[in-house]
N, C-alpha and C positions, 0 to 999 in steps of 0.2 A: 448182698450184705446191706442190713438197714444204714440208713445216713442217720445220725441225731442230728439236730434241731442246732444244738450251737455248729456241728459241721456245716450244714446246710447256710446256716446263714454265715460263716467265714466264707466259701465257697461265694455268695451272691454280694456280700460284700465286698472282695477283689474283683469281682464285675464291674460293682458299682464304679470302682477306686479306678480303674481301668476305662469306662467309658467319660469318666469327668476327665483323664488326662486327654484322653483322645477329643474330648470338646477344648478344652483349652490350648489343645497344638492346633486343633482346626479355624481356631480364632487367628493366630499367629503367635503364639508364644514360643519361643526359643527350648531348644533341645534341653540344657542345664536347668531352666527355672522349671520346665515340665518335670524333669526327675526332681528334683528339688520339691514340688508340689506332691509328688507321688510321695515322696519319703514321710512328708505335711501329713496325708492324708492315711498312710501304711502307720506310720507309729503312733499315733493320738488315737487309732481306734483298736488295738490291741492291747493284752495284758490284761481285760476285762473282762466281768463275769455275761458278759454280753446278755444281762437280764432283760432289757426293752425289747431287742430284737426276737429273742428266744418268746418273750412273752407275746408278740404280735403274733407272732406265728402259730405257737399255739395255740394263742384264743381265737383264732380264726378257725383252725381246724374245729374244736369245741364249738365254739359257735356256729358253724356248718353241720353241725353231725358227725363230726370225726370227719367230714370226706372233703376233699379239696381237689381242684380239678390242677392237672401240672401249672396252669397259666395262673391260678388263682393263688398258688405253692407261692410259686414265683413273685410276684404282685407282694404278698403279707410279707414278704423277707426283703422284699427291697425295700418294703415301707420299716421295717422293723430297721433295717440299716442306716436309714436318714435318720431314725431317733439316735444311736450309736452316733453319729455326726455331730447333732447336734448338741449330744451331751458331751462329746471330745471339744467341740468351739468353746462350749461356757466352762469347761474344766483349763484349758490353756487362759482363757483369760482370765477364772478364777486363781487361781495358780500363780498367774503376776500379780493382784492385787493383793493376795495375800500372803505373797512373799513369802510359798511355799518350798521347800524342798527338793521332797519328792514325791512322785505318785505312783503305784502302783509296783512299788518296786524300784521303783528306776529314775534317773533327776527327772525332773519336771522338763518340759519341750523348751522351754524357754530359758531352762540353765543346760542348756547343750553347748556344743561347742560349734559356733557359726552360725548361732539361731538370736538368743539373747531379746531386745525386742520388737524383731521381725517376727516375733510370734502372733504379738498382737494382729496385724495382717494375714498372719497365717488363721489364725482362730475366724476371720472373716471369710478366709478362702473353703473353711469348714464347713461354717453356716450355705455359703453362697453356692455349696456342691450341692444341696440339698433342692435348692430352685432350679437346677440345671436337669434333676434327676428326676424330679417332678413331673417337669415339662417335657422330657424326653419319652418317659416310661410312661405319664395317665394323661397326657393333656387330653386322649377322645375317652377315657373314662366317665361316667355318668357324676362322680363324686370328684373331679379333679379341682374344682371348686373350694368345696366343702375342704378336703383333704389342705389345699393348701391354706386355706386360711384358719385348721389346726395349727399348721404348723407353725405359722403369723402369732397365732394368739399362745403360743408356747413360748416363743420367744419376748411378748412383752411382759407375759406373766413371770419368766425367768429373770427378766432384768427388774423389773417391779421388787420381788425378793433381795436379788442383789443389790439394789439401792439401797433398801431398808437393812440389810445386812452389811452396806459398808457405811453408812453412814452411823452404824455402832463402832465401826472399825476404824473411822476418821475421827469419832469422842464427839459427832455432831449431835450425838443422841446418848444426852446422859445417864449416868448407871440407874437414877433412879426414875426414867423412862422407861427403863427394861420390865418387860408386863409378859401376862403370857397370849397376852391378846395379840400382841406387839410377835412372837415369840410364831403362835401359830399361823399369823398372817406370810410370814419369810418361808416355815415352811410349805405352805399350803403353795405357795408361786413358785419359791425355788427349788422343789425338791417334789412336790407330790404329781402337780397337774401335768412335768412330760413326761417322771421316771413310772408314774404308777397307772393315772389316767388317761394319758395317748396310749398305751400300749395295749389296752383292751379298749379304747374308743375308735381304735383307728378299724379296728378291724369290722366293729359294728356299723363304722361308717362306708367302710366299701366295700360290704357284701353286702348293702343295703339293709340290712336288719336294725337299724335304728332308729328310735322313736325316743321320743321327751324323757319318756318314763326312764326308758334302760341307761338313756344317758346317766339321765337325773341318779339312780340308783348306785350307777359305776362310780362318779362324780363321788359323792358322800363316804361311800366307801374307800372310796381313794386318798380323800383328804385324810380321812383317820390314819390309813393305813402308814402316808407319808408323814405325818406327823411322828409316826414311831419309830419311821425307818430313819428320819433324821436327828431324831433324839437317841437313838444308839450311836449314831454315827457321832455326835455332839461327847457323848459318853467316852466311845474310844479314841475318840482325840486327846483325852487325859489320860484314859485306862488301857489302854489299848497295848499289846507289843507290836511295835512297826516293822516288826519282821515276819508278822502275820497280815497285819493292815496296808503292809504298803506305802505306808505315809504317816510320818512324822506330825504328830499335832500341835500347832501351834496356836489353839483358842484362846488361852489365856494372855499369852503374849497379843494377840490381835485386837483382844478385848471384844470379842464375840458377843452376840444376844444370844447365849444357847442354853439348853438344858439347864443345864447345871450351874451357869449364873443367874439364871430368873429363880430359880428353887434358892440359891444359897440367899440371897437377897429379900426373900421373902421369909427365912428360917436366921438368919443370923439373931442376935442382940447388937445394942449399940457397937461395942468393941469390936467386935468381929467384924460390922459395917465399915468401921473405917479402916480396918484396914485391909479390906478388899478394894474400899475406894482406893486406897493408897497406891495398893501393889496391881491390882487386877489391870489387864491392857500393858505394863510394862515389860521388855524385855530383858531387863535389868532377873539374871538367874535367881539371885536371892529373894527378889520377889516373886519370881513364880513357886519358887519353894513355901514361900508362904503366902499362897494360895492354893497350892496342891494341902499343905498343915489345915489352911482351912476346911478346904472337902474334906480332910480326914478326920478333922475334930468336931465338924458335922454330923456325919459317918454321910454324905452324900450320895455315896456308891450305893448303900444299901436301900436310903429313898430311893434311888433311880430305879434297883432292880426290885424292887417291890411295886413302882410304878407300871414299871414295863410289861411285870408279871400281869398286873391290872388293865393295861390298856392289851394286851394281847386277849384275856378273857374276853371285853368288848368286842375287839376286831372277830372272834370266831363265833359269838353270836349274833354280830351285825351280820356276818355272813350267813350260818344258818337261817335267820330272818328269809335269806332271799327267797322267793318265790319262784324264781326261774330256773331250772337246775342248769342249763348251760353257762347262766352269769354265776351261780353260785360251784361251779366246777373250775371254772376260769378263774375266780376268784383264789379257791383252796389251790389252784394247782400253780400260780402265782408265788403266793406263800410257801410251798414246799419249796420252790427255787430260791427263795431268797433264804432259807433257812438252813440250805444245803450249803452255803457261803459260809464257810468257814471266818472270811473277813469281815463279817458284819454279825459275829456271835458275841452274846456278853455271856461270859461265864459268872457265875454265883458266888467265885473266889476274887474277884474283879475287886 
């Protein structure tokens, strides 16, 4: 029987999950906080379209020629499961900063009951599986190196974004700072360079096929591609049903730099301006309702999906562009996965 790709990597992600508990009882941690960590490390990585993982893995095979050696199988899925890690750490800490709900269905890790926030340490024990796994599985690897200090430079490119992103959220950065300059910068660190561009860099980097160019090339494409993937997701946090999405949006209440506050702010009149200043970032209900009135006497929704329609025609001729057909197969087959996500679709009735 064939295994898929998300099997295969649940499968080597309980590995993973299983060999960091086993490092940490060999340290001396206590039988309770071991399960305790186990439970940390089993819930924050499920309920996911496990797109990172699934994509390393792929593009690995692709970029070998469809062929992968068992050890080589092995190797892209445990590197595709440190991404899954890493996006579980900055989602739990994201999550308490912005005074989320739920996610992915289900309350948030840190509104559980006997978590609260010991999360925050938890979201560190996330990050810090990923150095343990590192070191275990490639330290005699030729790229163990290279490989970690990916993952280094993903993490400050993540918080880099997330500064810039809460310091919208704490009113340190006023509405009329909000640019789209400002706008692509948040997503380009927080959203593109681990969820789009490690996931086919990583693979280039440790089957050795990596050169400036290919980087350079993924890189570009990548940015584009996370700028749309986060401006949907900006989208359905307004438009969205969270019985499809998983999570309850709360942008306007947090006073976001997203999508749809850079567009409304460049597209309002006077009146309209103030009183988005007024209402926008409040959690006060009647003001978000009149700021939902304003996207809708914008018509917002329909810039957005005309936009989208626009930057997607880009995105599949930036790809065709490519020269390589392996980056340019990695690339489309990428795409079909995220589009197979039912929770990150805009419909046209949106």
């Amino acid at each position: 029987m064939t295994v898929s790709t998300g099997e295969r990597v649940q499968s080597v992600l309980a590995e993973v999950i299983r060999e960091v508990t086993e490092h940490v009882t060999f340290i001396g941690l206590g039988p309770e906080a071991v399960e305790r960590i186990f439970q940390c490390l089993t819930f924050n990585t499920k309920g996911g379209n496990l797109l990172r993982s699934r994509t390393a893995l792929d593009s690995g095979r692709i970029l070998n020629g469809h062929e992968l050696s068992p050890a080589q199988s092995e190797d892209l899925a445990v590197l595709g499961c440190l991404l899954e890690l890493l996006n579980a750490a900055y989602v739990v800490w994201d999550d308490i900063m912005d005074g989320s709900t739920t996610r992915r269905g289900q309350p948030c890790w840190y509104r559980r009951e006997k978590v609260g926030m010991m999360a925050i340490n938890d979201a560190c024990l996330l990050r810090s599986a990923i150095n343990v796994t590192l070191k275990k599985r490639f330290r005699k690897h030729p790229s163990y190196l290279e490989l970690h200090d990916m993952f280094d430079e993903a993490c400050l490119r993540t918080e880099l974004g997330q500064h810039c992103d809460l310091m919208a959220t704490a009113k340190l950065l006023e509405l009329d700072k909000f640019s789209w300059n400002q706008y692509e910068f948040i997503t380009a660190q927080k959203t593109a360079f681990y969820t789009i561009y490690l996931p086919m860099a990583i693979p280039l980097v440790y089957l050795g096929l990596a050169t400036a160019e290919k980087l350079d090339k993924v890189y570009k494409t990548s940015m584009l591609l996370g700028h749309v993937f986060q401006a949907r997701d900006d989208f359905l946090h307004v438009y969205g049903d969270p019985l499809v999405t998983g999570k309850v949006g709360t942008d306007i209440q947090e006073n976001k730099c997203s999508w749809l506050s850079v567009w409304t702010l460049e597209n309002c009149n006077d009146e309209q301006r103030k009183v988005f200043q007024r209402c926008y970032g409040s959690t006060n209900e009647d003001d978000v309702l009149k700021v939902k009135e304003l996207f809708h006497d914008l018509n917002v929704s329909k810039a957005f999906l005309d936009w989208d329609k626009d930057m997607w025609t880009k995105i599949e001729a930036a790809v065709e562009e490519l020269k390589d057909p392996a980056l340019k197969e990695l690339h489309t087959t990428l795409l079909s996965k995220y589009n197979r996500d039912p929770r990150r679709s805009v419909a046209p009735s949106a």
